[in-house]
C-alpha positions as CSV (number, residue, x, y, z in Angstrom):
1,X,-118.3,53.3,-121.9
2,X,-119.6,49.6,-122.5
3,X,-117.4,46.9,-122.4
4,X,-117.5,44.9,-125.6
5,X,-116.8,41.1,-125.7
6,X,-113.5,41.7,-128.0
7,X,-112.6,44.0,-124.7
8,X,-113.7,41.1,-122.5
9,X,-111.8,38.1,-124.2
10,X,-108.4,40.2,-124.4
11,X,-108.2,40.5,-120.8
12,X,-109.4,36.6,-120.7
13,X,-106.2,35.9,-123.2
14,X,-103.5,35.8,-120.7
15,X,-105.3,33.7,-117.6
16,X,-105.3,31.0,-120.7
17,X,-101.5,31.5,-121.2
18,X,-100.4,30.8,-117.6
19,X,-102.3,26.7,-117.4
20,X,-100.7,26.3,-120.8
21,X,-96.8,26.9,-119.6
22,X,-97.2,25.1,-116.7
23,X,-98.7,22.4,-118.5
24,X,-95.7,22.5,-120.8
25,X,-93.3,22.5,-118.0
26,X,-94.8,19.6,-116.3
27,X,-94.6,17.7,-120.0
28,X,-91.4,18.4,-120.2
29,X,-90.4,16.9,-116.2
30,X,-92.3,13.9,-117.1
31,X,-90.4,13.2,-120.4
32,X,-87.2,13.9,-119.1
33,X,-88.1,11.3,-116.0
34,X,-89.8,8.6,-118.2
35,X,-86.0,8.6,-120.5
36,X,-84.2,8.3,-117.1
37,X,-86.4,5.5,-115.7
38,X,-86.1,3.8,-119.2
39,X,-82.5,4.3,-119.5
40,X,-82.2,2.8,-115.3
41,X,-84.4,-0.5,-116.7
42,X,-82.4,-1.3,-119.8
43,X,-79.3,-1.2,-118.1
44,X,-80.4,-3.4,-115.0
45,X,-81.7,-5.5,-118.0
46,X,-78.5,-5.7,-119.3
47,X,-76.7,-6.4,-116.4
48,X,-79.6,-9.3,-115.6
49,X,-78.5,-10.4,-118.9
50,X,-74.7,-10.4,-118.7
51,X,-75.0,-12.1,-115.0
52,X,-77.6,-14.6,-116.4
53,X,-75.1,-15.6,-119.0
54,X,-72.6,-15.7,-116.8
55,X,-74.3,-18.1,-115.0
56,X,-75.1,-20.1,-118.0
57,X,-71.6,-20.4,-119.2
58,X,-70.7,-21.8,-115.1
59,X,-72.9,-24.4,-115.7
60,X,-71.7,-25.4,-118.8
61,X,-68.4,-25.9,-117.8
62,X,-69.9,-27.7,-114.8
63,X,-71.4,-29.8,-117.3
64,X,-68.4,-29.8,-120.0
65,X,-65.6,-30.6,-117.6
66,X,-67.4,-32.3,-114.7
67,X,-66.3,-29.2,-112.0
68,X,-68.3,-28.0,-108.8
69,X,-71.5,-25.9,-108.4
70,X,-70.9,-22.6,-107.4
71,X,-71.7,-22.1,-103.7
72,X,-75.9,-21.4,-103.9
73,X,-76.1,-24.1,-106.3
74,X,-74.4,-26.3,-104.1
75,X,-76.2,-25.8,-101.5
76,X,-79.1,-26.2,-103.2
77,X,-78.4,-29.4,-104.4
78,X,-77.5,-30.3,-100.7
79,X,-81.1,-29.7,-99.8
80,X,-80.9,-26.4,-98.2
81,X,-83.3,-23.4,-98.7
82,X,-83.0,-21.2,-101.3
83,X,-83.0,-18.4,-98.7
84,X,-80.4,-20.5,-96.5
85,X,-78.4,-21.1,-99.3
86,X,-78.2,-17.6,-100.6
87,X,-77.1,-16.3,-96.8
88,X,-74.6,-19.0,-96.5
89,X,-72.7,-17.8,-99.4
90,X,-72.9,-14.5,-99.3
91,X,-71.4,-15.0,-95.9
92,X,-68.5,-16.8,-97.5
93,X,-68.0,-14.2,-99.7
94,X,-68.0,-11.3,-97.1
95,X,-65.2,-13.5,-95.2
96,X,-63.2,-14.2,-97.9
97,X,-62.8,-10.5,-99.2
98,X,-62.2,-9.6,-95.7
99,X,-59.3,-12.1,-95.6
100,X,-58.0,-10.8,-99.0
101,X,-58.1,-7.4,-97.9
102,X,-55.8,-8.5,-94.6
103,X,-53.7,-9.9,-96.6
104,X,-52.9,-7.4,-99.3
105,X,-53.1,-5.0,-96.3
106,X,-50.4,-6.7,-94.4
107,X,-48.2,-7.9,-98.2
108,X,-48.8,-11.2,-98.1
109,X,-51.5,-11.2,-101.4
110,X,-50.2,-14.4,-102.2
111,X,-46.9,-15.7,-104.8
112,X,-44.6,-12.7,-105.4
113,X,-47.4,-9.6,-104.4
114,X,-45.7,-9.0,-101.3
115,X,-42.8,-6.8,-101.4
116,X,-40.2,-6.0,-99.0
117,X,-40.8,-2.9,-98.6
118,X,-44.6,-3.1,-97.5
119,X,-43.8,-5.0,-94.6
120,X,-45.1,-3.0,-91.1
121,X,-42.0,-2.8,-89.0
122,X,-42.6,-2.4,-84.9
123,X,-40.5,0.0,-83.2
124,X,-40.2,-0.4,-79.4
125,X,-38.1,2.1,-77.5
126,X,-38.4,2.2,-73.9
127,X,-36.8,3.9,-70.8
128,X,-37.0,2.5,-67.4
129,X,-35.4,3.4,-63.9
130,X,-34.2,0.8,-61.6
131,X,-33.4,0.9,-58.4
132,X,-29.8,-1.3,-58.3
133,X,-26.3,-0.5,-59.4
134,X,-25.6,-0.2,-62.6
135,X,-23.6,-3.2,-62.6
136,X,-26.0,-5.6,-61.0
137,X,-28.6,-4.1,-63.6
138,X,-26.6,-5.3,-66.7
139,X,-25.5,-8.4,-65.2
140,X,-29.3,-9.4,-64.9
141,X,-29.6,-8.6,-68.5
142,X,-27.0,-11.2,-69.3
143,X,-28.6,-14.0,-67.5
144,X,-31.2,-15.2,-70.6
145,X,-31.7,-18.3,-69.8
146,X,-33.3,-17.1,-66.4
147,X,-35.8,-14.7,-68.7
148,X,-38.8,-17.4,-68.7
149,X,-39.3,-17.2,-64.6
150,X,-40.3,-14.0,-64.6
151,X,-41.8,-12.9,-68.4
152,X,-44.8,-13.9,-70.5
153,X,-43.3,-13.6,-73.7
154,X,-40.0,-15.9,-73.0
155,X,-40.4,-19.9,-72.6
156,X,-36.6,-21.1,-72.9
157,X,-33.8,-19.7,-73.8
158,X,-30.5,-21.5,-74.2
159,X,-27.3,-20.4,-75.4
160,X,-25.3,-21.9,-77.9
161,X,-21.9,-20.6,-77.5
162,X,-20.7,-16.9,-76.1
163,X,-22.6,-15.4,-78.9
164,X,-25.8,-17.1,-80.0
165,X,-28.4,-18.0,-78.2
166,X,-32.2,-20.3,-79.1
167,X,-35.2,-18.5,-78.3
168,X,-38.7,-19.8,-77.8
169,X,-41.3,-17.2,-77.4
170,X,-44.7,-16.7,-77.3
171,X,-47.3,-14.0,-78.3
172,X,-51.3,-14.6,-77.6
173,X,-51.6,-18.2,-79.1
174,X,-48.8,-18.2,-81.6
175,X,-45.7,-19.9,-80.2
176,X,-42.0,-18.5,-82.5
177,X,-38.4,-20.0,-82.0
178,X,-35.6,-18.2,-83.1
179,X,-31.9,-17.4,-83.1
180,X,-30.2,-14.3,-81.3
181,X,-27.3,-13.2,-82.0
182,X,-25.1,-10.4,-80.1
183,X,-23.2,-8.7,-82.1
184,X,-21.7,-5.9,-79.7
185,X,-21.3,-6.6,-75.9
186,X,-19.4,-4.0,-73.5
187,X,-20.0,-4.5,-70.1
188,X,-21.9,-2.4,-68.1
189,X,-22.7,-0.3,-71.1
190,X,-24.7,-1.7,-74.0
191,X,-25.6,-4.9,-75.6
192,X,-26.3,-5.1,-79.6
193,X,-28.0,-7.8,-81.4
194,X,-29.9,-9.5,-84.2
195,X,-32.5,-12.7,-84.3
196,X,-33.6,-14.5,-87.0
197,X,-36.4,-17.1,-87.1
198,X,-38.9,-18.5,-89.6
199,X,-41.4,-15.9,-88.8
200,X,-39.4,-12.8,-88.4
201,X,-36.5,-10.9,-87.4
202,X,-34.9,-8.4,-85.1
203,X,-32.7,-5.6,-84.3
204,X,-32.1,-4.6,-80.6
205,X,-30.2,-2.8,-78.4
206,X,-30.2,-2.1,-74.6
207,X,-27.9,1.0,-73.1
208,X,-27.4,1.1,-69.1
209,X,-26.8,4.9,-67.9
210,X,-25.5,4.7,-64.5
211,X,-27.8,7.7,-62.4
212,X,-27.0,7.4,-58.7
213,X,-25.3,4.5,-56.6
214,X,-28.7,2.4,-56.4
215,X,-30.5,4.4,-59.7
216,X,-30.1,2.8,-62.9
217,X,-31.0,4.1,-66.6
218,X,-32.2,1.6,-68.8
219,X,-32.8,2.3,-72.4
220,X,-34.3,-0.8,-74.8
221,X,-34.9,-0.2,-78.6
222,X,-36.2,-2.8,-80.6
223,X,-37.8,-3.4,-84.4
224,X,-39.1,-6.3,-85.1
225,X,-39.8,-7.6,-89.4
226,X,-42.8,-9.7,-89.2
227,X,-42.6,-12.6,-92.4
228,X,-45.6,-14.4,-93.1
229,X,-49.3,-13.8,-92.5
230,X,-50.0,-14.4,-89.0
231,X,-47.2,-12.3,-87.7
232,X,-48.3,-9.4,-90.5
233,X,-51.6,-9.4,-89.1
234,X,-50.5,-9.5,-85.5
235,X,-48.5,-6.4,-86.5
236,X,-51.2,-4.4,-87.3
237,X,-52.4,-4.6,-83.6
238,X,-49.0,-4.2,-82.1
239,X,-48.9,-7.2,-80.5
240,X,-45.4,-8.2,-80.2
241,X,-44.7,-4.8,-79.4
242,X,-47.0,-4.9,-76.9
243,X,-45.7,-8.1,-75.6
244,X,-42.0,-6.3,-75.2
245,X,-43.1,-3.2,-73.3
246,X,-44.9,-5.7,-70.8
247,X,-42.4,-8.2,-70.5
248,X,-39.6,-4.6,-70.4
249,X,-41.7,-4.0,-67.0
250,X,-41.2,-7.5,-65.6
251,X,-38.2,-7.3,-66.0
252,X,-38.0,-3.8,-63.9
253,X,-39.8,-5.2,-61.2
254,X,-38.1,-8.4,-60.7
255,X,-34.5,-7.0,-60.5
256,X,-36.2,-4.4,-58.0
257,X,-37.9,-6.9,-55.8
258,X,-35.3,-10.1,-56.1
259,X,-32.5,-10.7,-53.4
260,X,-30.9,-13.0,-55.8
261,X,-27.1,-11.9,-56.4
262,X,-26.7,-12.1,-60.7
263,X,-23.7,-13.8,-61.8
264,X,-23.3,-12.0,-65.3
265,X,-21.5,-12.8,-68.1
266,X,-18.5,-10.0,-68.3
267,X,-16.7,-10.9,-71.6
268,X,-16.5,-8.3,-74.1
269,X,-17.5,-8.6,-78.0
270,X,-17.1,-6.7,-81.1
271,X,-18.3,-7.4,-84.7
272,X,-20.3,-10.4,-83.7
273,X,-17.0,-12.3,-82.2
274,X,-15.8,-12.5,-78.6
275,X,-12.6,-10.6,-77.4
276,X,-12.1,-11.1,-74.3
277,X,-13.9,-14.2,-72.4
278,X,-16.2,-13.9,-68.8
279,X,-13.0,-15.5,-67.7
280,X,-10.4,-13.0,-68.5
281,X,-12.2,-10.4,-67.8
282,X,-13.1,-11.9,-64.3
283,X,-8.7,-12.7,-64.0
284,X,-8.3,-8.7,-65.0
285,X,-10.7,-7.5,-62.5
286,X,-9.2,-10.1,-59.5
287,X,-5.6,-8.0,-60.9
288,X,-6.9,-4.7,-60.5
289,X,-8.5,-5.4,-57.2
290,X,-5.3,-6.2,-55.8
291,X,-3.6,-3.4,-57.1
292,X,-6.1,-1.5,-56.1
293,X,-5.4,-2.8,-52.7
294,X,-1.2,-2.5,-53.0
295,X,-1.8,1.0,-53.9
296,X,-4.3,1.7,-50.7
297,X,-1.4,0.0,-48.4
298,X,1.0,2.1,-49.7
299,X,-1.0,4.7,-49.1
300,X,-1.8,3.4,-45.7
301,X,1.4,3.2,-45.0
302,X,2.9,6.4,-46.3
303,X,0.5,7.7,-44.1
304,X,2.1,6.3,-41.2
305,X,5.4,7.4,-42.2
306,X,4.4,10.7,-42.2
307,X,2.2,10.6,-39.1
308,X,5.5,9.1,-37.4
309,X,7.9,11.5,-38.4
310,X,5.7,14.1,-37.5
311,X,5.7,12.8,-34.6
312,X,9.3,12.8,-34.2
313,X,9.9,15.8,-35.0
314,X,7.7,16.9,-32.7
315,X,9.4,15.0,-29.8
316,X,12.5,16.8,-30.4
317,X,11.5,20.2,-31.0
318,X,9.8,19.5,-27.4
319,X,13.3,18.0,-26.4
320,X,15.1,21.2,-27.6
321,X,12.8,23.4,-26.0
322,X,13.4,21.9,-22.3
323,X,17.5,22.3,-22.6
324,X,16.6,25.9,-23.4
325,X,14.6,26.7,-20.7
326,X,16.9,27.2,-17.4
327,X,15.5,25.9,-14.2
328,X,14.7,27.9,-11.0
329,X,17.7,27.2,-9.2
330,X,20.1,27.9,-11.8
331,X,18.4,31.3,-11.7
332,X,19.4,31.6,-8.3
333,X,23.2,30.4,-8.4
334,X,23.4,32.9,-11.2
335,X,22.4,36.1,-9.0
């Protein structure tokens, strides 16, 4: 049969269709993109606009009230660039929210933002082995004020009375005085204590643990409350805690290496007050030495005793045993 131009344009029809809808689909795209870019310029215009009035109402209270410039204006009027003057404070800015975020990261945001209980508190504990006595170990630890030949962290200490003692210390370029106070002392066991200063505070302890004759335990725990910002910010490296551990191992290798014999201080304390003085204690252990002594010459000398009665007895069981035994020739007068 003969195709007939009806037959012709029918099959035509839907090749049309197909441009269409994708015409209508790409309509549709750019409308919907054209709203968004629209929508994106009217509100960068209206952030132009609240910044530019912004701006104006700064320089009408510059001009009202006789204040500063901000920073690019400023710098402007100083004769800079507008490029140099742009850098310059943007730099400022980037410092000074860097120093605002230290601070409220540390809790000293300024006025009453800081509270107690955002403080950062460093927590030392330590174990070393030493290779003295256990006495001769603690009575190094009692000798402070001989801390600053041998550490980094300690330049003078000087003690007050039996109980306090001044502290000057330093960590990197920061130099800190302070006051310690011991508040339980038991010789050749464990010392206790507190310090306060203007820039922080601290709770300590040291344990001895007596291992072999010439092996010595030592345990140090220490948490240190950093006040103000320096000391905050220090924190956050570790540095005074740092500075302990360090100053821990000096400490280890000078009683070690030293042939210095320690005087120590031997008095007791309890509750922050002295018991029983260096001296006393000193006078009790002269007292038991001598007893110690008595009882080891009594000892001695029961010993003696009984060696000598031994002896004796001895001697005249041997006696005995010779008027027992007959001789040869009273053998012989007998038969």
């Amino acid at each position: 049969m003969a195709k007939t131009g009806n037959d012709t344009m029918e099959k035509d029809a839907p090749e049309q269709d197909a441009p269409e809808q994708d015409g209508s689909i790409v309509g549709r795209l750019r409308g919907e993109l054209t709203h968004y870019v629209g929508s994106q310029v009217e509100r960068l215009a209206e952030k132009a606009g609240d910044k530019l009035t912004d701006v104006t109402g700064q320089l009408t209270d510059v001009a009202e009230n006789g204040g500063k410039l901000p920073a690019i204006g400023a710098l402007l009027g100083g004769g800079d660039s507008p490029v140099k003057a742009a850098v310059s404070a943007t730099a400022k800015g980037v410092k000074n929210k860097v120093v605002d975020k230290a601070k409220d990261a540390v809790g000293a945001g300024g006025g009453s933002g800081g509270k107690a209980g955002d403080t950062k508190v460093t927590s030392v504990v330590e174990v070393l082995d030493v290779g003295v006595p256990l006495r001769t170990a603690y009575d190094y630890w009692t000798q402070y004020e001989e801390f600053g030949k041998f550490t980094k962290g300690v330049q003078n200490v000087s003690k007050s009375d039996d109980t306090t003692s001044d502290w000057k210390t330093k960590i990197a370029f920061s130099t800190r005085s302070f006051e310690a106070t011991v508040q339980e002392q038991i010789p050749d066991d464990r010392i206790v204590w507190t310090s306060e200063g203007s820039k922080g505070s601290t709770h300590g302890a040291v344990s001895f643990h007596d291992l072999a004759p010439s092996l010595t335990r030592i345990v140090l725990v220490v948490e240190y409350y950093p006040s103000g910002f320096f000391e905050k910010t220090g924190n956050l490296w570790r540095a005074q805690g740092r500075r302990i551990r360090l100053d821990f191992k000096h400490f280890q290798r000078y009683i070690t290496l030293t042939d210095e014999e320690p005087e120590g201080w031997r008095g007791e304390i309890r509750d922050g007050e002295v018991v029983r003085t260096h001296e006393e204690a000193m006078e009790e252990e002269e007292d038991d030495e001598y007893e110690n002594e008595d009882d080891e010459q009594e000892e001695d000398e029961e010993a003696e005793d009984g060696e000598d009665a031994e002896d004796g007895e001895d001697a005249e069981n041997e006696n005995e045993d010779e008027d027992e035994e007959p001789s040869g020739e009273d053998e012989q007068e007998q038969r």
